[in-house]
N, C-alpha and C positions, 0 to 999 in steps of 0.2 A: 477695303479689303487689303490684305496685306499684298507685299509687292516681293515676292521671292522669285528668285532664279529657279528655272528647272530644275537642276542640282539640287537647290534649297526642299522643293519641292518633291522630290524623291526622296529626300533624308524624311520629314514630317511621313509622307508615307510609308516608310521602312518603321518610325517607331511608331507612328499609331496599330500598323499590322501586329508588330510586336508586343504591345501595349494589351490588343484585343487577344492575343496570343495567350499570353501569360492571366488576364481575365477567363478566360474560357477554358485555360487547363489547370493552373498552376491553385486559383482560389480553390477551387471542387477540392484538392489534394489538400490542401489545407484544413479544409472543414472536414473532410473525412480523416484526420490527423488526430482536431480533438472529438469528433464524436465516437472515437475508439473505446470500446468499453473500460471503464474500471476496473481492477482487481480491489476491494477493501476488505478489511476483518471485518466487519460487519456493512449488513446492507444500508445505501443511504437513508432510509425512511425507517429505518427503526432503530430504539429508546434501548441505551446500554440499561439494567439495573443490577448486575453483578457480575464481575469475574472471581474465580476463585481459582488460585493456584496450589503450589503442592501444602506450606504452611500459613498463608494468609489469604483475606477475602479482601476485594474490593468492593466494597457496598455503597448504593446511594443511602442514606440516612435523609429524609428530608431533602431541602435542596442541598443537601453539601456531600462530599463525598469522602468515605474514612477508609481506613486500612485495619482490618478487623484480623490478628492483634495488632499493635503499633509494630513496626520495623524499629530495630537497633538505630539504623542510619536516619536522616529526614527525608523524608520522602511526599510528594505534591501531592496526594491523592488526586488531586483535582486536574494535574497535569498528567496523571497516567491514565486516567478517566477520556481526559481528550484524545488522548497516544491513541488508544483504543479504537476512540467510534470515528478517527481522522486517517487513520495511518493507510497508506495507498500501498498496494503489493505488485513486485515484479516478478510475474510466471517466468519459471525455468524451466527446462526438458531436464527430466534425471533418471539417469537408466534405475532399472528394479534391482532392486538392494533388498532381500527380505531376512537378511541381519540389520539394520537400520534399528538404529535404540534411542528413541526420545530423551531428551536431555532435560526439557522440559516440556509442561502441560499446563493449560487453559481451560477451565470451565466457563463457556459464559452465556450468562444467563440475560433475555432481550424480553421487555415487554408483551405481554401477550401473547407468548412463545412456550409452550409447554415444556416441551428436549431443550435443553443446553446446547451450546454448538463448544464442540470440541477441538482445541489446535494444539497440533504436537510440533513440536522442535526437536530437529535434529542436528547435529553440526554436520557440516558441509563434510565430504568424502576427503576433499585436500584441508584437511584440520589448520592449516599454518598460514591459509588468506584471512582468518577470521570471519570467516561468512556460517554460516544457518541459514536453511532450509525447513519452509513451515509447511506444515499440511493439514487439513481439515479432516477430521478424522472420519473417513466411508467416502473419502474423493481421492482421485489419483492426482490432482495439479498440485505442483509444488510451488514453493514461492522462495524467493531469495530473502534475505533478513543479515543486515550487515550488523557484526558486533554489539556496534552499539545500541540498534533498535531492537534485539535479543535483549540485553542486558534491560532496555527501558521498559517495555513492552510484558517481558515474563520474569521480571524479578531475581535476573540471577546475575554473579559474577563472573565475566568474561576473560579478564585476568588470568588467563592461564600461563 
């Protein structure tokens, strides 16, 4: 057995307590950190097979994925296609604006899903942080959308 001074011995008790301390409150807090729900554009268990915006479509074709007509610039179908069924959203509170004008629109269409789910874009109230505000068109939650995942996400130029 070990040979420690009382001292010694009160220090090992102060951090095993503490030890048990941070086990018994600090993990729970943790785990209930990530089992916090997701925000996604689309739900995790289902099959993108089209978005359609104001002049192009994104369709699967087989396994590959095209931009139905082609874009002027080059553009990944394949990596917008991911954007899509990956991209994680942060709710924001935003007061009721019922002048709010979409800047841009989303159709998209999910396996085995008859409605299209609809997402509108609007830019942000303070126009000059370059942020966007998305919403799901017949729900009140909004989402934040910084520049550039606008610009990746809905096909448009943020360059203002």
């Amino acid at each position: 057995m070990l040979k420690l001074s009382r001292r010694n011995w009160n220090n090992v008790l102060i951090f095993a307590v503490l030890i048990l301390m941070f086990a018994l409150y600090g993990i729970p807090q943790r785990l209930a950190q990530f089992n916090a729900p997701e925000h996604r554009l689309l739900p995790a268990d289902s099959e993108l097979l089209m978005v359609a915006f104001a002049n192009t479509r994104l369709v699967k074709a087989g396994p590959v994925w095209q931009l139905q007509p082609p874009l002027s610039k080059p553009l990944d179908a394949a990596q917008l296609a991911v954007a899509w069924q990956h991209s994680l959203l942060t709710p924001v509170e935003v007061g009721t604006d019922k002048s709010r004008v979409p800047v841009a629109q989303a159709s998209v269409q999910l396996v085995g899903q008859t409605a299209p789910l609809i997402w509108l874009l609007y830019p942000a109230s303070d126009t000059g942080n370059g942020r966007y505000l998305l919403q799901q068109a017949g729900q009140q939650q909004f989402y934040q959308l910084s520049a550039a995942q606008a610009a990746q996400l809905f096909l448009i130029d943020t360059a203002e």
